[in-house]
N, C-alpha and C positions, 0 to 999 in steps of 0.2 A: 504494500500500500504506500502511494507515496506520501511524501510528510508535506508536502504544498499542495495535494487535491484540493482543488475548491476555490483559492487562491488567486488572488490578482496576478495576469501574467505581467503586468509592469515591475519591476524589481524595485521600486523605492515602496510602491504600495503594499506588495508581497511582503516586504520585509514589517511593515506596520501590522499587517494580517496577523502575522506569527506572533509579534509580540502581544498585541491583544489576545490572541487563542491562547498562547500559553497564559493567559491570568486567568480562561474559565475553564482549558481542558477539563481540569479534575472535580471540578465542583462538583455536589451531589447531583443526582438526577431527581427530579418532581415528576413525575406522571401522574397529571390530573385528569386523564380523560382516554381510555381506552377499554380495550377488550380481552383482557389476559382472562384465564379462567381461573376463577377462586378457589377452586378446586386441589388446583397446581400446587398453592401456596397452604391449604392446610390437609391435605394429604402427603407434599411432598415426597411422594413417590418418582422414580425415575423417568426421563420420557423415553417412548418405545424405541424411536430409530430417525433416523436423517428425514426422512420423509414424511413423516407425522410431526416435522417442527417447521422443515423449511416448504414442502410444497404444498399438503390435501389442505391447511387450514387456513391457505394465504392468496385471498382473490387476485393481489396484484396478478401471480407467478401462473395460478389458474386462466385467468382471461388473455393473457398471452397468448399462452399456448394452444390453448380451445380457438383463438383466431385464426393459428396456423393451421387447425387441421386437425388436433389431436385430440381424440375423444376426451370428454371427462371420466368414463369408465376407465381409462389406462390410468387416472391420478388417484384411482383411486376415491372418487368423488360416487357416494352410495346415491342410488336413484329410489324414486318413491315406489314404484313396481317390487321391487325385491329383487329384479334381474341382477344376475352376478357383477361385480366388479373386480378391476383387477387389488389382490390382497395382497400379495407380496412386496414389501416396501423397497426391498432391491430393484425389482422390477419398476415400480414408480419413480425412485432415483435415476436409473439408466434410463430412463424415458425424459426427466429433466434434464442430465446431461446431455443427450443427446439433442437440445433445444435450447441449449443455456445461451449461444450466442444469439437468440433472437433480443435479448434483456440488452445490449450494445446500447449505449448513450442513454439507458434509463437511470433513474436511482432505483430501483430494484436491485438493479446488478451489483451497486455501489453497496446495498444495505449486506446481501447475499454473502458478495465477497469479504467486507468488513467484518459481518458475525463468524463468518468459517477462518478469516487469517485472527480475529482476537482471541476469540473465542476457544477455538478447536485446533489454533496454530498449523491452517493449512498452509501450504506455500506453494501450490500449484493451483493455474485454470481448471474451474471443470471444464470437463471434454467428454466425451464418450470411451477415451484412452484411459481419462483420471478417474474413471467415476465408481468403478468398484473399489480403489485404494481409498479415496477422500471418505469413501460410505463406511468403510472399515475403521478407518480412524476414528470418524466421528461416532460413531456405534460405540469401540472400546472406550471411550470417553464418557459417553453419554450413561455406562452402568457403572463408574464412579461417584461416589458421596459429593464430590469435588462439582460435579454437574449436575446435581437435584437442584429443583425450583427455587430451595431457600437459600443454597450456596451459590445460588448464580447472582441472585437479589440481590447480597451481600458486594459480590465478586465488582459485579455493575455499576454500584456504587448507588443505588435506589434509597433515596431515601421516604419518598411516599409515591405509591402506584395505588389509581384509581381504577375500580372495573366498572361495567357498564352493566346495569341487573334490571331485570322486565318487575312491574308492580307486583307481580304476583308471584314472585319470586321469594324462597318460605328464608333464604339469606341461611341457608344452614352450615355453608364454606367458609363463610364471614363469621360464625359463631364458634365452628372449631378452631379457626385462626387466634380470634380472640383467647379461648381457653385454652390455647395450646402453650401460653407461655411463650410462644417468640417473639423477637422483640421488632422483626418488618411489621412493619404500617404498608396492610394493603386494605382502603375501606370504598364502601359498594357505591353506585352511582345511581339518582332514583330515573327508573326509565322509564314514564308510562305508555308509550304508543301504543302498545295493543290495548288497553282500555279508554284510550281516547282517538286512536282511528278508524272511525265504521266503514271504510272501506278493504278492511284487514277481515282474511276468514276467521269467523270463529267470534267474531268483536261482540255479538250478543251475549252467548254464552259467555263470554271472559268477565266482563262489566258485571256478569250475574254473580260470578264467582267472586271478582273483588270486591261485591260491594257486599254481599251474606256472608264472605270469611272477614270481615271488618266488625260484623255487627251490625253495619246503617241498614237505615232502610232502601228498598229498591226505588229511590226517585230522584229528584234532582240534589234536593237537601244531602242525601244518604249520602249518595255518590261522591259529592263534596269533603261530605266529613270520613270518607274509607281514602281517598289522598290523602287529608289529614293523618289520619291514621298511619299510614304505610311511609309518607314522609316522616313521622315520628320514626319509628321502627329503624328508616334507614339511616334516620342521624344516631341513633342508639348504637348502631354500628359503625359508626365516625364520621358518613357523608356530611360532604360540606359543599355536593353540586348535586341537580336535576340535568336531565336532557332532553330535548324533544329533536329526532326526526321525521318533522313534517315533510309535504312534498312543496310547500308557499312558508313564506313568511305571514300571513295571513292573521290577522288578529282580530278580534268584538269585543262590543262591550253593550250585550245585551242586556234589558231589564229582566226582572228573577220572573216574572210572569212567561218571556218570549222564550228565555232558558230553559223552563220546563218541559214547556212545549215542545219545544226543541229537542229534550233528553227523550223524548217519550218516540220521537220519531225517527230518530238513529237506531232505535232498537228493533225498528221490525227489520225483515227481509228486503223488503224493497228502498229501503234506503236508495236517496238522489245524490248524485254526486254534488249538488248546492251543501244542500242541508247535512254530508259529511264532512265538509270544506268548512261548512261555517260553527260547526263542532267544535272541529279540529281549533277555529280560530278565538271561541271565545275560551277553552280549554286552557291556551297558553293566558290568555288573559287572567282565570283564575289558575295556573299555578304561578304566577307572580307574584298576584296577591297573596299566595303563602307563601309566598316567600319573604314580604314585609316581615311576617310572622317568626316562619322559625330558622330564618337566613340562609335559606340553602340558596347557591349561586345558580344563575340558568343558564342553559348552555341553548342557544338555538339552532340546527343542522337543516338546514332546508334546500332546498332543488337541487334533488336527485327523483329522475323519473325511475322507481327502483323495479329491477327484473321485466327490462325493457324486452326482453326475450321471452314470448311464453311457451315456445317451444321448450326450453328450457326451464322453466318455471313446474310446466305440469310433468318434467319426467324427474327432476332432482332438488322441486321445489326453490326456496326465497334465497336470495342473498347467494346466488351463485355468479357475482361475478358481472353480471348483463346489468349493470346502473349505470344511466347516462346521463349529463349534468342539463339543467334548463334554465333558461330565463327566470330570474329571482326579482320582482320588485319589494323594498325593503318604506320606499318614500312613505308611499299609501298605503301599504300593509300594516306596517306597525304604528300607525299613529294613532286607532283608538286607544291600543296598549299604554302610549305613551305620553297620550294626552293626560292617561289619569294616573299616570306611574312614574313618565320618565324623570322627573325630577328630584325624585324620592330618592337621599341618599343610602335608604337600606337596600334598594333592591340594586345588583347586576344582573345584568342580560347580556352573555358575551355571545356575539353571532358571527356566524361561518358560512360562506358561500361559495357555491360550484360555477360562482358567473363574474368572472374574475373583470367583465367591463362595469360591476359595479361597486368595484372598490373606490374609485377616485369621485367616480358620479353621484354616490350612495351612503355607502356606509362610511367613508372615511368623515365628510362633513355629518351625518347623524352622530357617530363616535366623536365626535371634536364638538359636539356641542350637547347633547343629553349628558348628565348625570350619570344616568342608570347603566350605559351602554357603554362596551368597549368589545373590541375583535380579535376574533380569534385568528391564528396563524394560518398560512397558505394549506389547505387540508384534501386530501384524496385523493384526486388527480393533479393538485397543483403543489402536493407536499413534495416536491421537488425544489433542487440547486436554483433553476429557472424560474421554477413557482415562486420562492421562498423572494430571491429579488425581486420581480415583478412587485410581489405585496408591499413590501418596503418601500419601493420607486413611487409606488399610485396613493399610497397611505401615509408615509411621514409628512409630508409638509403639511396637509389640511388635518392629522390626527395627533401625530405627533408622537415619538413613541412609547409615552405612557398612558395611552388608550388603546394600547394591546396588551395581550397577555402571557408575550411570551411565547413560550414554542412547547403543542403535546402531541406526540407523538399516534395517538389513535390508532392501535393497532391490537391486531390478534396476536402477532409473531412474537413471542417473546424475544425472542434472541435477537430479533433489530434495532431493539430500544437503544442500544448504546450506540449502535453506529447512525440510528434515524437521530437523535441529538446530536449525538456528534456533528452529524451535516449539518444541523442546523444553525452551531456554535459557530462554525466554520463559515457558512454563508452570512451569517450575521457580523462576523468578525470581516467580513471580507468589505459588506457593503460601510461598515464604521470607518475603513480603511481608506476607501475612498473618499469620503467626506472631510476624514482628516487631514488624506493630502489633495483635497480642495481648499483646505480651509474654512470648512463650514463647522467642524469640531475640533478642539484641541484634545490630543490624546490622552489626559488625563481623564475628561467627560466619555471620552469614550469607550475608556476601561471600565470605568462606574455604568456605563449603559450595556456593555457585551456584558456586566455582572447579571447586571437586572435582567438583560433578555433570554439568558443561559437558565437562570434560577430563579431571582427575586421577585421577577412580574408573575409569574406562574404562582408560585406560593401565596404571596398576597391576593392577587385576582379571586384566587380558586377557597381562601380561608386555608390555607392549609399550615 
């Protein structure tokens, strides 16, 4: 790996790069916002093999290759049918290596290669030549104590990792963590989509569930006070953020009369696509208002058109890979939210967008000017070298960079978090570098801000 990846190629800049990176290489890592499984961290058992870490659970490395041709049965990717897939995880690794150079100029390949040379001390390309030695190394490594989930945590330098939990979720990974005595902070993130989107299967049934395992009653009231509830519960086990992926930024601010009305009509079958839109939008509106309350931060994730493929959809079901980014208006959307919130210093509302013409247009003047509101890092397809500048370019000047929050990672993969930070230090470090030899910062200010963009805006931002 070289030690100027990422780096200004100008040598006076370069040289600025480095010395900023070296004051936040080592700093702890915050993960405030991802998808590790809880599981991982209070069973800490060992993980099975190369292929069950770096490719079946990782959409980037899936959507690739499913472009190129290659089945998702060969990744090992289980269909809803019960038809066979392939189970041999050598077999799925030699199916990755033999496709690894399609990753060329991504960060994928950046994050890939980074966790296999820190991590597992490879020191060759995969290839189709390398790919049984690399599989074997990484194998004998992997049923080491030295490589279990809690001495990786350590190893990584984590000092809080956040996961991402559905409302209805009984949090029982999060409670043997707790009682297990160790001393990693990893705590839940409250998710409710599946009982605030009626366009999601199942969404009546689920709403019936969380609101009778709460206690309320089945109506609008009820339903209110079983969030209540469940956000209790997840601060109990240290949450100190919500999240919503909606498909809009969309927000209401209905009276309790038109809201009821409203809960009663999401619940049949025939649900309209308006009246699940406008759900969805007065939803976010009441979980801000609890969040005056019991201060959990929000997190907003909107437009993504998600399992844009339904061929795919109906053989290996959601979240396989097929989400494509859309048109996001943030102007009109969130202003009844904000009409009656954004001023309020208890609430944050940090938001994130897949429509990257509307950082400069949109969100960077709403963030430079509400209270309530601050942005989230370049994220999903744009959590990239490229992404990562872009955001910086279209957002500093009208935002400034203390109406962001820093940099999270957002991922399944365990084992990339060190190197997806790392790039991020690294591109932050880079874009400071230039500023300072413009002279729009003196390097001192912008050692104090790679701090804060590395660690300190993330921790503060998130409560953590």
């Amino acid at each position: 790996m070289h030690p100027d990846r990422l780096f200004p190629p100008d040598p006076d800049v370069r040289t600025i790069a480095r010395r900023l990176y070296a004051s936040v290489s080592d700093l702890p890592i915050i993960s405030p916002h991802g998808h590790t499984d809880p599981r991982w961290f209070a069973t800490d058992d060992s993980f099975s093999d190369p292929a069950a870490l770096f490719v079946t659970p990782d959409h980037y490395v899936f959507r690739m290759l499913y472009s190129q041709g290659v089945p998702l049965e060969r990744l090992g990717i289980r269909r809803r049918d019960g038809e066979r897939v392939e189970g041999d995880p050598r077999k799925i690794w030699r199916v990755f290596a033999e496709h690894f150079y399609l990753f060329r100029g991504t960060p994928t390949r950046m994050w890939l290669e980074q966790s296999l040379h820190d991590t597992f001390g490879v020191r060759e390309r995969l290839t189709t030549e390398s790919a049984d030695r690399i599989y074997d190394q990484v194998s004998d490594l992997l049923a080491r104590p030295a490589f279990r989930p809690r001495a990786l945590f350590d190893r990584f330098g984590i000092e809080v990792i956040a996961t991402t939990d559905g409302a209805l979720d009984d949090l029982r990974y999060h409670d043997a963590i707790q009682q297990s005595g160790w001393s990693g902070r990893v705590v839940p993130t409250y998710r409710p989509d599946a009982v605030v989107d009626p366009s999601l299967r199942g969404f009546s049934a689920d709403v019936e569930a969380f609101v009778t395992t709460t206690g309320a009653g089945m109506n609008w009231s009820g339903y209110l006070e079983a969030h209540r509830s469940r956000r209790h519960d997840f601060k109990a086990r240290g949450a100190t953020s919500s999240d919503h992926g909606h498909p809009t930024a969309r927000t209401a601010n209905l009276d309790r009369a038109s809201a009821e009305n409203l809960f009663s009509r999401v619940l049949r079958p025939d649900v309209s696509a308006e009246d699940a839109e406008l759900f969805r939008a007065q939803a976010l509106t009441e979980m801000a208002r609890m969040s005056l309350d019991d201060g959990l931060v929000m997190q907003l994730h909107p437009g993504s058109y998600r399992n844009h493929n339904p061929a795919l959809l109906s053989l290996f079901g959601p979240d396989i890979g097929a989400d494509i980014p859309t048109q996001t208006d943030y102007v009109h959307a969130l202003k009844p939210l904000l009409d009656e919130l954004g001023n309020d210093p208890r609430l944050t509302l940090i938001l994130f967008t897949l429509d990257e013409a509307a950082y400069s247009r949109e969100l960077a003047p709403l963030a430079g000017h509400y209270r309530a509101l601050r942005l989230g890092p370049a994220w999903w397809f744009f959590d990239s070298p490229d992404g990562m500048r872009r955001f910086r370019e279209l957002t500093t000047e009208t935002a400034g960079f203390y109406n962001t929050v820093g940099f999270n990672d957002d991922t399944r993969a365990y084992l990339s978090i060190p190197a997806r930070h790392d790039m991020a230090r690294r591109c932050d470090c880079s874009f400071l570098a230039t500023r300072v030899a413009e002279h729009r910062l003196d390097e001192a200010e912008a050692q104090e801000l790679a701090a804060d963009l590395a660690y300190g805006l993330a921790k503060r931002s998130y409560r953590l």
